[in-house]
C-alpha positions in Angstrom: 72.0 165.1 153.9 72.8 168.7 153.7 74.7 168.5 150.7 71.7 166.7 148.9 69.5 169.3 149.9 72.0 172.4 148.8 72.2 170.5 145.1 68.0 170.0 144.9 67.4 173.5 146.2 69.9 175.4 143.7 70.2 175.0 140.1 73.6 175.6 140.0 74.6 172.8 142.1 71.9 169.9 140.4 73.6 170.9 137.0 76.6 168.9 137.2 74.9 166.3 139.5 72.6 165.7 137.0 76.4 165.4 134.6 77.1 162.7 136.8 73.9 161.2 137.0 73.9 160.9 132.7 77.6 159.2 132.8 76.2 156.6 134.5 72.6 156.4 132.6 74.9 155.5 129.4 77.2 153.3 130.9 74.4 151.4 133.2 72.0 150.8 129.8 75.4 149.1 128.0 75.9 147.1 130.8 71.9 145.6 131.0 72.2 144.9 127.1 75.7 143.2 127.5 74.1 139.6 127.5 71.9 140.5 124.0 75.1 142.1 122.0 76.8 139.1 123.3 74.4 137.0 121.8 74.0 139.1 118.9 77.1 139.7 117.7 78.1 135.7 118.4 81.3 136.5 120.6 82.2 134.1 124.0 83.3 135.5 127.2 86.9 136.1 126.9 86.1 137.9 123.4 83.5 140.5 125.1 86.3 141.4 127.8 88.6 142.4 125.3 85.8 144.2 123.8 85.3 146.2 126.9 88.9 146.3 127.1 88.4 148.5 123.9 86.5 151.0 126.0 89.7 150.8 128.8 91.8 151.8 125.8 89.8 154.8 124.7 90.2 155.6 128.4 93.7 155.3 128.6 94.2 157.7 125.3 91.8 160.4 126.9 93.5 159.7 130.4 96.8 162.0 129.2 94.4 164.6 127.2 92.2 165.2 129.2 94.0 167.8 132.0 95.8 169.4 128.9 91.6 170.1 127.1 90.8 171.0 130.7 93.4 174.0 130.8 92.8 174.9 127.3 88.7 175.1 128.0 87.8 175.4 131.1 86.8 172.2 133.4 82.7 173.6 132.7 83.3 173.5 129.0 84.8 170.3 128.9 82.2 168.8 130.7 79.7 169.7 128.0 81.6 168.6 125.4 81.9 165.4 127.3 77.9 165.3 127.5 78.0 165.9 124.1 80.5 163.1 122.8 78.9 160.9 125.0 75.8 161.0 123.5 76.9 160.7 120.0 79.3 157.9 120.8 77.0 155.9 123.0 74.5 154.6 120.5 77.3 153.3 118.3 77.7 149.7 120.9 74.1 148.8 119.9 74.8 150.0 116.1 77.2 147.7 115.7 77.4 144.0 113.5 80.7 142.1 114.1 83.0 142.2 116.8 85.1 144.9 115.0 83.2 147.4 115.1 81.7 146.8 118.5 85.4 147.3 119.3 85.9 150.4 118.0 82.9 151.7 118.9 83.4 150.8 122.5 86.9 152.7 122.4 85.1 155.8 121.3 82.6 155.8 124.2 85.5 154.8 126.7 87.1 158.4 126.0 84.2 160.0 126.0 83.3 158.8 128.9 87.3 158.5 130.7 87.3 162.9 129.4 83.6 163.6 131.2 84.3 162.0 134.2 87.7 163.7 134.1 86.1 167.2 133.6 83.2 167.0 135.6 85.1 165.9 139.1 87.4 169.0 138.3 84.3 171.2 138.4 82.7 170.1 141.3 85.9 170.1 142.9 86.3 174.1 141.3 82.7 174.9 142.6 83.3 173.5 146.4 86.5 175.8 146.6 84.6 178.5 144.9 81.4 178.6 147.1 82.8 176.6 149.9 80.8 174.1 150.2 81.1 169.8 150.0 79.5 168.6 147.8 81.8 165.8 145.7 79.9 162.2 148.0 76.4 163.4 147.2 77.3 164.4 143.1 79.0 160.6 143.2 75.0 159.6 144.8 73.9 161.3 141.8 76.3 159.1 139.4 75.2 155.8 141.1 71.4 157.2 140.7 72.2 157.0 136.9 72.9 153.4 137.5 69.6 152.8 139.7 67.7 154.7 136.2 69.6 152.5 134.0 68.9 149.4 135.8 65.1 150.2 135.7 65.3 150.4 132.1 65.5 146.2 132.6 61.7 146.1 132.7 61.6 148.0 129.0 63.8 145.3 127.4 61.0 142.8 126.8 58.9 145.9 125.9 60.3 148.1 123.3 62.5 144.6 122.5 64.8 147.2 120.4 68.4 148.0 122.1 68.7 151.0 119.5 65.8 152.5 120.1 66.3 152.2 123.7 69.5 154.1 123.5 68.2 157.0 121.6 65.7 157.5 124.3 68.6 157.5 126.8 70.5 160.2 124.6 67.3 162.6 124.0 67.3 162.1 128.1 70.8 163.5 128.9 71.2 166.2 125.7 67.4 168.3 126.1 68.0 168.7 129.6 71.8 169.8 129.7 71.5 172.1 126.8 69.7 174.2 129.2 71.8 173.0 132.5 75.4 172.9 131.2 74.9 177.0 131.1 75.2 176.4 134.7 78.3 175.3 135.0 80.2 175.8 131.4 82.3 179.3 132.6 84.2 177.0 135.6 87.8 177.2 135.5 90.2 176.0 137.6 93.6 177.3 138.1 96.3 176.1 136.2 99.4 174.5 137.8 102.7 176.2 138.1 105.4 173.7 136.9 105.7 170.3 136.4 107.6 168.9 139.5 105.4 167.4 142.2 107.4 166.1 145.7 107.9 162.7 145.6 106.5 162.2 149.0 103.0 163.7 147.9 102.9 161.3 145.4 103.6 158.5 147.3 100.5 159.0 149.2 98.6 159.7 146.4 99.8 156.2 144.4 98.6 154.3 147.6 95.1 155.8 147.5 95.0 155.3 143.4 95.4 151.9 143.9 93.0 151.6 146.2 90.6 153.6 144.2 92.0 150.9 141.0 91.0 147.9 142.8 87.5 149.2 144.1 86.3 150.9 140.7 87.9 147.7 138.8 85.6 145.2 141.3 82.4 148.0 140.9 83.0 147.6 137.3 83.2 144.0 137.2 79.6 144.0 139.0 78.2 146.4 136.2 79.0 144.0 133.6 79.1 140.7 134.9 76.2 140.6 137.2 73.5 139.9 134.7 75.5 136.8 133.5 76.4 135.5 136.9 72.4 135.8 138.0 72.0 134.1 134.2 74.6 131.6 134.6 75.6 130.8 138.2 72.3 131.4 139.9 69.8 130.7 137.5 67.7 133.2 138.3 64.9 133.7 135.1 65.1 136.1 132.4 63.3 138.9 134.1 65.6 138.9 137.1 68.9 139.1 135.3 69.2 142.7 135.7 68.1 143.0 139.5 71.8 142.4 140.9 72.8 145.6 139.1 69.7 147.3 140.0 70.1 147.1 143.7 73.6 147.7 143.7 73.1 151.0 142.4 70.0 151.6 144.9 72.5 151.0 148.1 75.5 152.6 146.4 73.0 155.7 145.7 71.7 156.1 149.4 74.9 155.1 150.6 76.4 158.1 148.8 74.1 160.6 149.8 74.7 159.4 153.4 78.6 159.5 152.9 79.2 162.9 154.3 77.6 162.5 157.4 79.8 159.1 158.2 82.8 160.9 157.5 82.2 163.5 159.5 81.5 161.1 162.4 83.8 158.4 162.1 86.6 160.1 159.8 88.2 158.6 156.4 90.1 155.7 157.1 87.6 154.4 159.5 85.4 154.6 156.8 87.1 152.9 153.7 87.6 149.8 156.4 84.4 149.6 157.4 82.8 149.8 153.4 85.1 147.5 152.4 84.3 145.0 155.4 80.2 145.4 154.3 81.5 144.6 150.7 83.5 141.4 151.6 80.2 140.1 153.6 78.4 141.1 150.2 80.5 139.0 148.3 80.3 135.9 150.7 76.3 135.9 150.1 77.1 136.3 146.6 79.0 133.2 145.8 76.1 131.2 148.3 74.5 131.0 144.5 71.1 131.2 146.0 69.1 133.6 144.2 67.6 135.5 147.4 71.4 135.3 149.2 73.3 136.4 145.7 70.7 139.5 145.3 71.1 140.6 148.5 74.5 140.0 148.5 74.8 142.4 145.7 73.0 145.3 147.4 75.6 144.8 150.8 78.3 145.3 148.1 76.9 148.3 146.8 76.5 149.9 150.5 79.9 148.9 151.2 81.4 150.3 147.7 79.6 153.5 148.2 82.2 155.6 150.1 85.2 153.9 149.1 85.9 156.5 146.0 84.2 159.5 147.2 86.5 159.2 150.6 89.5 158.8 148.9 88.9 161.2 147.1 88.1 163.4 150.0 91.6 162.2 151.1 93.7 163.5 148.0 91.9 166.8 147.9 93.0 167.2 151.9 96.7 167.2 150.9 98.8 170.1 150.6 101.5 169.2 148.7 99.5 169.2 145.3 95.9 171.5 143.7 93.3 168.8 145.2 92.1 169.5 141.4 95.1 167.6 140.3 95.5 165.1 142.9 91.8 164.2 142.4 92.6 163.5 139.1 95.4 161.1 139.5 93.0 159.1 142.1 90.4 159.2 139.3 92.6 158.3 136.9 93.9 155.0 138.5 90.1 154.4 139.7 88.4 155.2 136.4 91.3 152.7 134.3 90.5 149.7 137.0 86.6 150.1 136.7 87.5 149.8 132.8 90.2 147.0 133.1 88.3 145.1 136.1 85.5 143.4 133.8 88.4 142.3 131.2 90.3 140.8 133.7 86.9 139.2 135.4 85.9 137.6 131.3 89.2 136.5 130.8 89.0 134.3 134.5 85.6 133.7 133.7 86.2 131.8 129.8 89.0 130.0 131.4 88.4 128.9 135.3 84.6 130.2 135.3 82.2 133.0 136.7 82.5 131.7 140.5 86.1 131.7 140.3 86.3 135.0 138.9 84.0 136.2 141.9 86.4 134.6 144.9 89.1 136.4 142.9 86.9 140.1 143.5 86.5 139.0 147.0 90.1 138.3 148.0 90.7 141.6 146.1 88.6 143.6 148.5 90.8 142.1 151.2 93.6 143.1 150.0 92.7 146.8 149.7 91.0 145.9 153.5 94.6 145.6 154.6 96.0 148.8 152.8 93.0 150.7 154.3 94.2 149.5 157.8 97.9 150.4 157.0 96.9 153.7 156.1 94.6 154.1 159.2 97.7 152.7 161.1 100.4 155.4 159.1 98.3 158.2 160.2 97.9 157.9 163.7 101.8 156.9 164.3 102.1 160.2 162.3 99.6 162.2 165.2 
């Protein structure tokens, strides 16, 4: 907890956790509307994946700007301007009238939100090799906090029964507050790489943990915006209720974070990513019981087990030599970050054809498989001791 208390007792530390937080608030208030645009805009299952799959697009295109901005700016800077965009970008999902434009929209706030989270894990990463401290599993608390805020907002659907409106309050939220806040952290740089080349065999590594860090962000994505239709759908569960899967995901993904450090320090990084992805697995076993009470709980033993997967690995990228932990960071992020994007298309398109319970079996067997590259890596690294 010591790196909770260093970011709530110095302002320059809760600036970019409350950066994180705000990605999240955005993303997290889409993802509670997704049922009504659905609705509104007249689209089926397998149409609103390829809609978000708009968002994994703008994503993708920001992916191979993003370090380039970085350099040219400053990581500080280009988290503001990420703050920024997203704010301006973000209302346009609940502005939108045909399927088009929720399309386009949606691409817009995917690189908004693909360059801020970009910018803002190269910062922190900047400011813990600056002031030598660790900080990166409590800032990732702060994102999921976003998502706990967000999912409250549930309760103010039947209330302000306006999704625009809504969203504007959510944007006045993130851009009063940071004017004043992104001063904090706006001057970070980090150092610019010499060269081009990187050593095969630091990329290797690096590859194994991205695709671990795909497959978890894809599943944690899928949960974000599918949840609320399987609790609909599946379960049953009444109107009220739909958002409470997503709700206390995000309240055991939070505390889970903030306890992160701590476990790593005790049981070390490997252990760790096998025993989150065990909890999840059991998570997911409750979760396809169907029974309201099992599924809901099921959700929140997901969201404890997802919530040191990506801040471990990548504690693990920044720990190699070979390449700046800046950029490795960011080619786990990257690979994470494009899976929590792709994840829901790939869950809609399973869902309009075989159906929401298949698609959930399919997340679980997926959190197996990364089980078992978890254990090879834990295996790899004490043959290599």
């Amino acid at each position: 907890m010591s790196s909770l208390g260093l970011i709530l007792s110095n302002r320059r530390y809760w600036a970019p956790a409350y950066a994180f937080m705000c990605l999240n608030l955005i993303y997290g208030t889409w993802a509670i509307y997704i049922p009504t645009i659905k609705e509104t805009i007249g689209i089926n299952k397998s149409e609103l994946g390829l809609a978000i799959f708009a968002m994994a697009l703008g994503n993708f295109f920001i992916l191979t700007l993003a370090p380039k901005i970085n350099d040219v700016l400053g990581c500080g800077r280009s988290t503001k301007l990420g703050l920024l965009a997203l704010c301006v970008f973000g209302v346009g999902p609940y502005l939108a009238h045909s399927y088009i434009t929720l399309c386009i929209t949606l691409f817009l706030v995917g690189a908004a939100q693909g360059f801020l989270d970009v910018s803002m894990n190269a910062t922190v990463s900047q400011i813990e090799k600056n002031d030598k401290v660790t900080l990166m599993a409590a800032m990732h608390g702060f994102f999921s906090l976003g998502g706990v805020a967000a999912g409250l907002g549930t309760f103010l659907i039947p209330i302000l029964n306006a999704p625009v409106v809504h969203s504007l309050l959510i944007v006045l939220l993130i851009a009063i507050p940071n004017y004043s806040l992104s001063k904090q952290y706006e001057s970070v740089t980090a150092p610019i790489a010499k060269g081009s080349k990187r050593p095969s065999n630091a990329l290797r590594p690096l590859i194994l943990l991205g695709i671990i860090s795909l497959v978890a962000m894809g599943s944690e994505g899928a949960i974000v915006d599918w949840s609320g239709l399987y609790l609909e759908e599946i379960v049953k569960v009444n109107t009220a209720w739909i958002g409470a899967g997503f709700l206390v995901f995000s309240i055991t993904m939070t505390l889970g974070r903030f306890l992160g450090d701590g476990l790593s320090t005790r049981l070390g990084s490997e252990k760790v990513l096998i025993l989150g992805i065990l909890t999840s697995v059991i998570g997911y076993l409750a979760v396809l019981t169907a029974d309201s009470t099992f599924s809901v709980i099921g959700f929140a033993i997901i969201g404890a087990g997802f919530s040191v997967l990506v801040p471990e690995l990548f504690r693990m990228a920044g720990k190699q030599e070979q390449i700046p932990s800046s950029k490795a960071i960011a080619i786990v992020a990257g690979f994470g970050y494009s899976g929590f994007l792709t994840g829901p298309v790939i869950l809609g398109i399973t869902a309009e054809t075989f159906g929401l319970t298949t698609s959930y079996y399919g997340l679980t067997s997926a959190a197996i498989i990364i089980g078992l590259l978890s254990i090879y890596l834990s295996i790899k690294k004490r043959r290599s001791n």
